[in-house]
VOPAGU-2260 file (C-alpha; in pm, 1 decimal, decimal comma):
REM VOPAGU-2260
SITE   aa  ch    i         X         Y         Z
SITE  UNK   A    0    1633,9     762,2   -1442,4
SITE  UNK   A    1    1566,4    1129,8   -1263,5
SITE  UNK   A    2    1186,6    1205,1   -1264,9
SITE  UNK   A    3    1166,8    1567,4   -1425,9
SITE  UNK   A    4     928,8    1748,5   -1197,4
SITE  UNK   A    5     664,1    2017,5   -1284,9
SITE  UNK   A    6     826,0    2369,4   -1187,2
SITE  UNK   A    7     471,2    2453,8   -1041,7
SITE  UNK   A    8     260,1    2206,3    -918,4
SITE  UNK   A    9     -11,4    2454,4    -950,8
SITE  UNK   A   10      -2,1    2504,3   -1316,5
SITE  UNK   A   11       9,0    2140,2   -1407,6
SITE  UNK   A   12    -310,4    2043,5   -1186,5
SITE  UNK   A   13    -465,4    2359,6   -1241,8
SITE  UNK   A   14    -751,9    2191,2   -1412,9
SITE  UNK   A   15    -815,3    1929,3   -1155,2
SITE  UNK   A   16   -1079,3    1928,6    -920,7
SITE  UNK   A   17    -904,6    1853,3    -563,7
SITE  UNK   A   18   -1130,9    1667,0    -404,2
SITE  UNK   A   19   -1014,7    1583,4     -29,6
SITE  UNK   A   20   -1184,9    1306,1     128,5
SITE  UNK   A   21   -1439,3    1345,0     451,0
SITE  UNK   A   22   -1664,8    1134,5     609,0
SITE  UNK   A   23   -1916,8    1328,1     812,4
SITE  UNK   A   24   -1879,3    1318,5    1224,8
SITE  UNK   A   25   -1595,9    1099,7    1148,1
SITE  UNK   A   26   -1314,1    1321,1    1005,9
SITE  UNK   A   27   -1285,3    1605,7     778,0
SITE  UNK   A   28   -1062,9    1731,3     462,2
SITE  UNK   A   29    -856,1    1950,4     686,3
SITE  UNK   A   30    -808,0    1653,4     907,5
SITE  UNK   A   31    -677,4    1469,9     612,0
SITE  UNK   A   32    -486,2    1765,7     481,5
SITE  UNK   A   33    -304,4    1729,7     844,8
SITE  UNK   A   34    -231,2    1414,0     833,0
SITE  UNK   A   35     -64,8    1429,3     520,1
SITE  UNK   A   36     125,2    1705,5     688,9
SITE  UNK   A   37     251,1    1460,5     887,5
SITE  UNK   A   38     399,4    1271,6     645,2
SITE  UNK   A   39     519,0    1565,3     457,1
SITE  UNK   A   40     708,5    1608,4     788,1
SITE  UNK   A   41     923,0    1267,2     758,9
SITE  UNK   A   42     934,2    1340,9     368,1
SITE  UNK   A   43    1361,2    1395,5     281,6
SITE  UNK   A   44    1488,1    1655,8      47,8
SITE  UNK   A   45    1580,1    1329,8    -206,2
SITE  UNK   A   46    1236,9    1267,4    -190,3
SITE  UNK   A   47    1242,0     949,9      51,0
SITE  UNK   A   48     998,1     904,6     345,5
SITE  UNK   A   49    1047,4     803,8     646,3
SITE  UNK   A   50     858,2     556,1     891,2
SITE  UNK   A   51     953,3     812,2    1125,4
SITE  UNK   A   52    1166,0    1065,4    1261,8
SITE  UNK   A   53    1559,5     968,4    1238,6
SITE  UNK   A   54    1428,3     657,6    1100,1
SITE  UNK   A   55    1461,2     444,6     757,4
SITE  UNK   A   56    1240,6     356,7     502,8
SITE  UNK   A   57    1142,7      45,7     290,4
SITE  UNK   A   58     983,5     109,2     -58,0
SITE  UNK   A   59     672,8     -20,7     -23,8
SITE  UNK   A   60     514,3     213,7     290,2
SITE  UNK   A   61     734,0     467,3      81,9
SITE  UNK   A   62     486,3     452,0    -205,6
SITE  UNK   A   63     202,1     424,0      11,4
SITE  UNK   A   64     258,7     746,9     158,8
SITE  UNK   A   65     308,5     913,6    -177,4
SITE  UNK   A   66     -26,8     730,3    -228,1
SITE  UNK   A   67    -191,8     935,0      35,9
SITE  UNK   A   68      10,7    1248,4     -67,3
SITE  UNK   A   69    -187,5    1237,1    -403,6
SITE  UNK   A   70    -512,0    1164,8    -231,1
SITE  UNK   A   71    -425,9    1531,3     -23,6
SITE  UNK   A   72    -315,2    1710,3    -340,3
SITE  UNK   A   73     -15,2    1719,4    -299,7
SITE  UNK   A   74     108,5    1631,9    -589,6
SITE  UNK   A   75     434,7    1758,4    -646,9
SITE  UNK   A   76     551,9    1590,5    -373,8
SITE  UNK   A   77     431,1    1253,7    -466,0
SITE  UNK   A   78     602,0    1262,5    -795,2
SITE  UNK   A   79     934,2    1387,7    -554,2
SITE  UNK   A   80     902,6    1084,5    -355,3
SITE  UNK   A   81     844,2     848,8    -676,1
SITE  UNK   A   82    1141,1    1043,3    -823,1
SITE  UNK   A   83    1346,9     886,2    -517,6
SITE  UNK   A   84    1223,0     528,2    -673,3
SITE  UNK   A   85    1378,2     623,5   -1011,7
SITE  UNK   A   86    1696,8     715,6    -825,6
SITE  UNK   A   87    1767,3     415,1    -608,9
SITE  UNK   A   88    1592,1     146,4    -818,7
SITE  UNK   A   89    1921,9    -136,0    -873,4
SITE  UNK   A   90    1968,3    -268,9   -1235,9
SITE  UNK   A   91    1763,1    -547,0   -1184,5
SITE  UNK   A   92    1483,5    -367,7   -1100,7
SITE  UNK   A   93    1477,7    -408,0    -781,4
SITE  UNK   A   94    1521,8    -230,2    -440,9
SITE  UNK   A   95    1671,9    -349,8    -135,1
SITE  UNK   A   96    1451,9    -370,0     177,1
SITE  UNK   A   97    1501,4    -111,7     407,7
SITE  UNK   A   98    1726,2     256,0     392,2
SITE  UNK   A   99    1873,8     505,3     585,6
SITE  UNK   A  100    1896,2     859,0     548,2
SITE  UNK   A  101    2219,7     809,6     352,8
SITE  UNK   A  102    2314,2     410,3     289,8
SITE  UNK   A  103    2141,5     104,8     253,7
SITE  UNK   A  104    2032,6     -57,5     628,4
SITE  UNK   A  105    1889,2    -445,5     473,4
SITE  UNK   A  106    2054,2    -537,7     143,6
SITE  UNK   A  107    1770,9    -815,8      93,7
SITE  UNK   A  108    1561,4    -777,9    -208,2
SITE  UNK   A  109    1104,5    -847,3    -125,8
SITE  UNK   A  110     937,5    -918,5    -407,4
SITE  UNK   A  111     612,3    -746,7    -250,5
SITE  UNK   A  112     840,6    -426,7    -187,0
SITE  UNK   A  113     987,0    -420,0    -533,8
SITE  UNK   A  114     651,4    -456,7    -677,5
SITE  UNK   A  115     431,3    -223,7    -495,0
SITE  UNK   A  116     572,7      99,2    -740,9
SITE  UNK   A  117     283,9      -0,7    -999,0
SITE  UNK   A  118      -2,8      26,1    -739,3
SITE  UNK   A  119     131,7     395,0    -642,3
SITE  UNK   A  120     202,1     514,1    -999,7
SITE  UNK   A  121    -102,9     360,3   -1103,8
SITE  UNK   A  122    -294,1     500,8    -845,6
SITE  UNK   A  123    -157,2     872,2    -870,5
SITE  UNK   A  124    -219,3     873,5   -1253,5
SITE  UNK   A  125    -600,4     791,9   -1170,9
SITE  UNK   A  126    -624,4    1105,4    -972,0
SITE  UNK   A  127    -431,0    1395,6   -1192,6
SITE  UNK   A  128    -431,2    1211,9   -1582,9
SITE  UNK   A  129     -96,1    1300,4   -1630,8
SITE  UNK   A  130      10,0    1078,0   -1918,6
SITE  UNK   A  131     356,7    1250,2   -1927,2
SITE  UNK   A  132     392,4    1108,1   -1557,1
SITE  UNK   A  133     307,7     754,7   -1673,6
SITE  UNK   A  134     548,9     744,0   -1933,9
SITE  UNK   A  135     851,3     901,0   -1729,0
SITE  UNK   A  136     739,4     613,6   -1484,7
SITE  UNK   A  137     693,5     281,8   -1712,4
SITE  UNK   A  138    1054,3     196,4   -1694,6
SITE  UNK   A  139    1080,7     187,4   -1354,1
SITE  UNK   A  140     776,3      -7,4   -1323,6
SITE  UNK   A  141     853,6    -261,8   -1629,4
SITE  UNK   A  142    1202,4    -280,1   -1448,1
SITE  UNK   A  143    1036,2    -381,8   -1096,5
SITE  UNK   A  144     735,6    -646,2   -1231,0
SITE  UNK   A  145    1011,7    -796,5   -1476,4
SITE  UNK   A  146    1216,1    -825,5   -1143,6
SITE  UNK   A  147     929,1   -1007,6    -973,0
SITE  UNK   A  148     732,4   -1201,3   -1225,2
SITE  UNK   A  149    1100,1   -1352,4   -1314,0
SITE  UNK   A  150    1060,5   -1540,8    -925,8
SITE  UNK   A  151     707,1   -1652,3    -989,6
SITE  UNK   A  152     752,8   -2052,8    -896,7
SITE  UNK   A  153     520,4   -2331,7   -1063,0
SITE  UNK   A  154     318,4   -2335,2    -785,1
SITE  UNK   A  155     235,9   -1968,0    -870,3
SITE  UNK   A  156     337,7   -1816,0    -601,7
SITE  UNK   A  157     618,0   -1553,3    -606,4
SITE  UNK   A  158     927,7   -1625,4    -422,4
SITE  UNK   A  159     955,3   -1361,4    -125,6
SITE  UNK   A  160    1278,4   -1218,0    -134,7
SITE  UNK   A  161    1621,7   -1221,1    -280,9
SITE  UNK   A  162    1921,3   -1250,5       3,6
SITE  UNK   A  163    2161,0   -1072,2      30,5
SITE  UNK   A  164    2379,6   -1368,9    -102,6
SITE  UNK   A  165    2186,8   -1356,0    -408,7
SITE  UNK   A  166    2013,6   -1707,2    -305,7
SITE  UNK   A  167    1593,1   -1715,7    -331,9
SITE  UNK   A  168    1368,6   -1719,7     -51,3
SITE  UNK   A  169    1223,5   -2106,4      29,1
SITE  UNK   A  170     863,6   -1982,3      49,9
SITE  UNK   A  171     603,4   -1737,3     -77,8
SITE  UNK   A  172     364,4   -1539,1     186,5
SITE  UNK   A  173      64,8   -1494,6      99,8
SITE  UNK   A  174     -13,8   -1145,7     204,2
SITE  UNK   A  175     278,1   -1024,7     -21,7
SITE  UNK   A  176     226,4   -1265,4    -298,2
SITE  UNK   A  177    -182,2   -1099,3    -275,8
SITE  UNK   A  178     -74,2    -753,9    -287,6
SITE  UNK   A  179     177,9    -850,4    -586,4
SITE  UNK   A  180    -155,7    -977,4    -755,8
SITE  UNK   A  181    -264,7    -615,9    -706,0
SITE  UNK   A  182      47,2    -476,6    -861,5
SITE  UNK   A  183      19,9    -685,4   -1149,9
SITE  UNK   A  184    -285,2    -575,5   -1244,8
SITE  UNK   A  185    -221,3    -224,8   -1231,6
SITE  UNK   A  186      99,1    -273,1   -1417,6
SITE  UNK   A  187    -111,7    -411,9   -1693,5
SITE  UNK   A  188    -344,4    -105,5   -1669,0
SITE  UNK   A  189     -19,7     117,1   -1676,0
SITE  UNK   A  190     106,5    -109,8   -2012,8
SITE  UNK   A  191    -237,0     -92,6   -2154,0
SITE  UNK   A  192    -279,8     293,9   -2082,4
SITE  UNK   A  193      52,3     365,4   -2307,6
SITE  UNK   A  194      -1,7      74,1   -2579,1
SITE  UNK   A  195     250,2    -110,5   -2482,2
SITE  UNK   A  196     255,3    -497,7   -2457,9
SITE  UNK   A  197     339,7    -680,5   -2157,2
SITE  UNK   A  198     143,1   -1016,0   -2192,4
SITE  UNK   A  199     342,7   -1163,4   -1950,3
SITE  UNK   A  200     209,3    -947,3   -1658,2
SITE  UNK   A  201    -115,5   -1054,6   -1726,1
SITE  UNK   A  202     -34,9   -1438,7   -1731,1
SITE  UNK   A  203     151,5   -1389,2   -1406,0
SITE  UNK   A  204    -139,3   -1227,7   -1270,1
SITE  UNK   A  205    -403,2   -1519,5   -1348,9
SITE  UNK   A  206    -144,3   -1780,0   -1223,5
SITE  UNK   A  207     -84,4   -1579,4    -946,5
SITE  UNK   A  208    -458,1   -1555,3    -867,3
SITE  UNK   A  209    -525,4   -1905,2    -873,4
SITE  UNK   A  210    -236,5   -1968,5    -634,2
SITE  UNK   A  211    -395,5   -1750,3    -369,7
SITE  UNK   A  212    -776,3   -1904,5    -423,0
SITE  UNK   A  213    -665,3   -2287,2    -382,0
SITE  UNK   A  214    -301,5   -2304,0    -323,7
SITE  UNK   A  215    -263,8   -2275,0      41,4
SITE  UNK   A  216      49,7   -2500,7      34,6
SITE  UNK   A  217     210,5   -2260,3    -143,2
SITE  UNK   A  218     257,7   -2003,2      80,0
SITE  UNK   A  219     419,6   -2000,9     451,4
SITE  UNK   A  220     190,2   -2076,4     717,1
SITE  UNK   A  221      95,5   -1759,9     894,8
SITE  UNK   A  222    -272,9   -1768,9     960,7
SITE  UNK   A  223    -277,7   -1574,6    1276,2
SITE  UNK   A  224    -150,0   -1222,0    1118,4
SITE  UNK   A  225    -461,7   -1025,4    1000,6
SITE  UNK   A  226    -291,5    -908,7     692,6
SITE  UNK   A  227    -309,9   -1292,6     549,6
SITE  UNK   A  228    -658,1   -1282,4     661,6
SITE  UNK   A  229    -742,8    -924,6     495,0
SITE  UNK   A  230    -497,9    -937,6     167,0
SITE  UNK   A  231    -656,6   -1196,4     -26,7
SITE  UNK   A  232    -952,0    -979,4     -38,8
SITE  UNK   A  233    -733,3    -657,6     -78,6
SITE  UNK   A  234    -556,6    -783,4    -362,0
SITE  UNK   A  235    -872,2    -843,3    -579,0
SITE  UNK   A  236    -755,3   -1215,6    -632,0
SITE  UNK   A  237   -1122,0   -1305,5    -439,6
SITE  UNK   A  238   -1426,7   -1230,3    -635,8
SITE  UNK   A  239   -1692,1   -1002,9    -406,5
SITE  UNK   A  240   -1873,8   -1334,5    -289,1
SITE  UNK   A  241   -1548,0   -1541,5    -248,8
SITE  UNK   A  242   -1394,7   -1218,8     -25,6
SITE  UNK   A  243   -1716,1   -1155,9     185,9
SITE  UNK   A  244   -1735,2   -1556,6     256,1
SITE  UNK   A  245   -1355,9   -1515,0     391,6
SITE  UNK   A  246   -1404,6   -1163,9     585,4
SITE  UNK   A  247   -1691,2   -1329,6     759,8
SITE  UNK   A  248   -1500,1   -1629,9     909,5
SITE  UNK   A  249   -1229,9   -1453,8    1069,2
SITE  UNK   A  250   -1455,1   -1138,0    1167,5
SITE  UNK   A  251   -1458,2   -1249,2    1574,3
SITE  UNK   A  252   -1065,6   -1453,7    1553,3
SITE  UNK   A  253    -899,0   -1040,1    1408,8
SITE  UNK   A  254   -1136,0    -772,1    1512,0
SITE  UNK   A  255   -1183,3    -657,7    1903,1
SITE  UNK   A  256   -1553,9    -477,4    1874,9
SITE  UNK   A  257   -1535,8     -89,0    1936,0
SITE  UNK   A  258   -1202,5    -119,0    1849,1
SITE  UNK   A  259    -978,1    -219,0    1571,8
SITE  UNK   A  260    -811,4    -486,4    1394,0
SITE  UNK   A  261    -540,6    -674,6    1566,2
SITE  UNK   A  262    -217,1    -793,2    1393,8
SITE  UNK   A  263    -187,3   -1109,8    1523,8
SITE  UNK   A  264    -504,2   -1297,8    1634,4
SITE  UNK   A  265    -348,1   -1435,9    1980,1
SITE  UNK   A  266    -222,5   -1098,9    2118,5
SITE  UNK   A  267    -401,7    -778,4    2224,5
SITE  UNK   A  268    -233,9    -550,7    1997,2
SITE  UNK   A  269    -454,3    -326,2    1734,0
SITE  UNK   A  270    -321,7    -126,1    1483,2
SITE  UNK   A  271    -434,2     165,5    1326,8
SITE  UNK   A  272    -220,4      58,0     963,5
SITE  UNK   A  273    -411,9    -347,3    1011,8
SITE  UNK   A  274    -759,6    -187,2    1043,2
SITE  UNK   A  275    -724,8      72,0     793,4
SITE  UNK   A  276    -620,8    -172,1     525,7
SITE  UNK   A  277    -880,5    -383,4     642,5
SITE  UNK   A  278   -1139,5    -109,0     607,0
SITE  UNK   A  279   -1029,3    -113,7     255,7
SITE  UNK   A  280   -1085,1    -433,9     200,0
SITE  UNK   A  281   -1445,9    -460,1     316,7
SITE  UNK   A  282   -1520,5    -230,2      57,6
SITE  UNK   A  283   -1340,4    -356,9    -147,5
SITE  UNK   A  284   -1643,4    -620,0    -169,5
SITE  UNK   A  285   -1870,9    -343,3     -62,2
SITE  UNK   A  286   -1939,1    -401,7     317,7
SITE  UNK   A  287   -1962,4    -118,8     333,2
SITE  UNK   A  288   -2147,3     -42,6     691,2
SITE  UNK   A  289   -1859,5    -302,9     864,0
SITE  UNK   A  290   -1583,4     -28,9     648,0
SITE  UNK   A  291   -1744,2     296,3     792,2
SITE  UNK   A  292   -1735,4      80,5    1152,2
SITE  UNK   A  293   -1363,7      -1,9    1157,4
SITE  UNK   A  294   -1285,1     365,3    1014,9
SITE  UNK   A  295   -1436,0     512,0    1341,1
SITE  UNK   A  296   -1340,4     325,4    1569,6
SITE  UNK   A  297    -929,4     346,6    1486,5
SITE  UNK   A  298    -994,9     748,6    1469,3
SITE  UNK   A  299    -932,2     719,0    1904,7
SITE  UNK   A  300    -577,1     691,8    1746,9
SITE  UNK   A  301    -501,1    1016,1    1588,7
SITE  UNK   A  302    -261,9    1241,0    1773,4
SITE  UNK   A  303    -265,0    1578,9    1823,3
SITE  UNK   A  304     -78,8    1660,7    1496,2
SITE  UNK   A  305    -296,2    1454,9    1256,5
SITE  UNK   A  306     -32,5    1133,2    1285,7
SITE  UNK   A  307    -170,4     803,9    1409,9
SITE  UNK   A  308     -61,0     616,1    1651,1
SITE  UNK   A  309      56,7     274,1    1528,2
SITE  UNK   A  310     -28,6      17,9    1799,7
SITE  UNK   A  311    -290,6      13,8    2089,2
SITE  UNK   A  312    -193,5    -259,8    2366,5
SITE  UNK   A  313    -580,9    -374,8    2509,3
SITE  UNK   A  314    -666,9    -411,7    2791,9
SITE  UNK   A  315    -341,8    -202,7    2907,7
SITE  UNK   A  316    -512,9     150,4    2715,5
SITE  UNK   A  317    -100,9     220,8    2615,7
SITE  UNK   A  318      74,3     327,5    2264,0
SITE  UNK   A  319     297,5      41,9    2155,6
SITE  UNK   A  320     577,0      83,9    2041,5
SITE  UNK   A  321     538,3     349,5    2301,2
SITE  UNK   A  322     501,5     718,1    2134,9
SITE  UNK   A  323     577,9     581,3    1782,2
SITE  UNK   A  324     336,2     779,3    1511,5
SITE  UNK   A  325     412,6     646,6    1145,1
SITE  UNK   A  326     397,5     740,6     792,9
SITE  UNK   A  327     295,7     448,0     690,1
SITE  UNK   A  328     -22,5     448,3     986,5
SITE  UNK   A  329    -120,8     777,4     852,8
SITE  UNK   A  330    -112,6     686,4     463,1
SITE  UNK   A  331    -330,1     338,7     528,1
SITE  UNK   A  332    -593,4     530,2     697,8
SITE  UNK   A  333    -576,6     852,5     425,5
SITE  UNK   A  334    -647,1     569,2     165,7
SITE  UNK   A  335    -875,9     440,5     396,7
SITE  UNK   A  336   -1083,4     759,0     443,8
SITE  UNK   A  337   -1075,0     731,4      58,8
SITE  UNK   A  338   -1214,8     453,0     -50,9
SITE  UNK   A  339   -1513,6     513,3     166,9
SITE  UNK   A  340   -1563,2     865,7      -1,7
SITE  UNK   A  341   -1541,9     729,6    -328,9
SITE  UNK   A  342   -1421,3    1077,9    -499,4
SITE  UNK   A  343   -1236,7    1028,0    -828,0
SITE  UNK   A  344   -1194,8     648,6    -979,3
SITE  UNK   A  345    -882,9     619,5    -764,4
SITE  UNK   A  346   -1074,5     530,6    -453,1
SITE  UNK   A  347   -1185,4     217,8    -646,9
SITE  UNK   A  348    -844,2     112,2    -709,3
SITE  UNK   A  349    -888,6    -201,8    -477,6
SITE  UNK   A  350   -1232,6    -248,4    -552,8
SITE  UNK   A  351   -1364,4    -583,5    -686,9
């Protein structure tokens, strides 16, 4: 399917209010118009992003950086890089894990990547009301949660990946299985929007959801990443109670005061991508004061050019991997930045 752009991005939106994000003393529109710069930087003529320079790409940080390209208004753009989905979706709906410039680098199929195209389409169709975009877009994103809900096990978890042999994954994780919950739901807000009927999305979703509240058996065993810590919450499978309860017992094991969110709770690494997704899920459940915290804090990682850095080695005070900025980085803390400003019903998207 080729996504038929707008010839000028101007006259479509025309009527929309572009509201850029800012949070005062912390980091203004322009700084967010910059750092979607940066990503507009790594963005390929097809319409593919890249983590960074000379580097490849994987479909779910893809669609989160269109994410934050609709947050900065640019909107033509976005629809450029979900055009790239369209392109390079497989006939089963799926997507392999990571590309190149021009050829596949990881022929494995995640469930988590393949489903994360509802979230973004979702999401961008909350900020401009373009019903024309939905509808070019449901068939790529009936394609993709077809793709996954078909792996769903009994347990209700969803099988991680597809190998490249075509045999399943043993496990689910439960970070991507939480963000699937996410995609589900917008899915059925996409299906909903366009009267159409996808029943099966939703039952997915609530078996799904029940898998993540009391199913910890299900999933792989990974409790000292953040993001299985954090994604529960995210994925509004944890009701606001249920999702402060868990923020609060892992608040000392993940976050380093002053400074960020590590990835893994035995190492001294924080990233900028970990603590911005985790400042969306505190308000998610509206912690609100703990959000603005974290959001502060990771801004000592912004470069020059309105990038972020993606790791922070403490106590060492060094970039790891050294130098690397990232797409991705910059898009999690764009989203990031907001959710906290709450301008347009988008920034709710993960909001319980």
């Amino acid at each position: 399917m080729t996504l038929e752009l707008p010839v000028d991005d101007l006259t479509m939106y025309g009527s929309i209010s572009l509201g850029i994000p800012s949070i005062d003393g912390v980091i203004s529109a322009d700084e967010i118009v910059d750092s979607a710069q940066s990503i507009l930087n790594l963005q390929l003529p097809n319409g593919m992003i890249l983590w960074f320079e000379d580097g490849h790409s994987d479909p779910w940080n893809h669609v989160e950086a269109a994410m934050a390209l609709s947050v900065a208004g640019f909107f033509q753009e976005a629809e450029q890089a979900y055009g790239w989905l369209c392109e390079s979706q497989l006939g089963d709906g799926s997507w392999y894990n990571y590309y190149l410039e021009d050829s596949v680098e990881d022929y494995r199929k995640d469930t988590n990547v393949c489903a994360y195209v509802a979230t973004g389409v979702w999401h961008h169709y909350l900020i401009t009301r373009d019903h024309t975009f939905l509808t070019q877009m449901f068939s790529c994103v009936e394609s993709a949660l077809d793709f996954v809900v078909s792996l769903q096990r009994d347990d209700g978890a969803i099988t991680w990946c597809v190998e490249p042999d075509g045999s399943f994954g043993q496990y689910g994780l439960l970070t991507g299985s939480s963000s699937i919950h996410k995609s589900l739901q917008c899915g059925s807000s996409i299906a909903r929007c366009l009267g159409k009927d996808k029943p099966e999305w939703d039952r997915a979703m609530v078996k799904l959801g029940k898998a993540i509240r009391g199913n910890p058996t299900g999933f792989e065993p990974k409790e000292r990443w953040a993001m299985d810590w954090y994604y529960p919450v995210l994925s509004g499978a944890l009701n606001r109670d249920q999702g402060r309860k868990l923020i609060a017992e892992n608040w000392n094991k993940f976050v380093i005061d002053g400074v960020g969110v590590r990835c893994v709770s035995d190492q001294p690494w924080v990233t900028a991508a970990e603590t911005a997704e985790c400042v969306m899920a505190l308000e998610a459940v509206g912690l609100v004061d703990q959000a603005l915290d974290l959001f502060s804090w990771i801004q000592f990682m912004r470069a020059p050019d309105g990038a972020y850095w993606t790791g922070w080695v403490i106590p060492d005070k060094v970039h790891f991997p050294g130098g690397e900025t990232t797409s991705y980085t910059s898009a999690a803390v764009i989203l990031a930045a907001a959710a906290l400003s709450s301008i347009d019903e988008s920034s709710g998207i993960f909001r319980v």
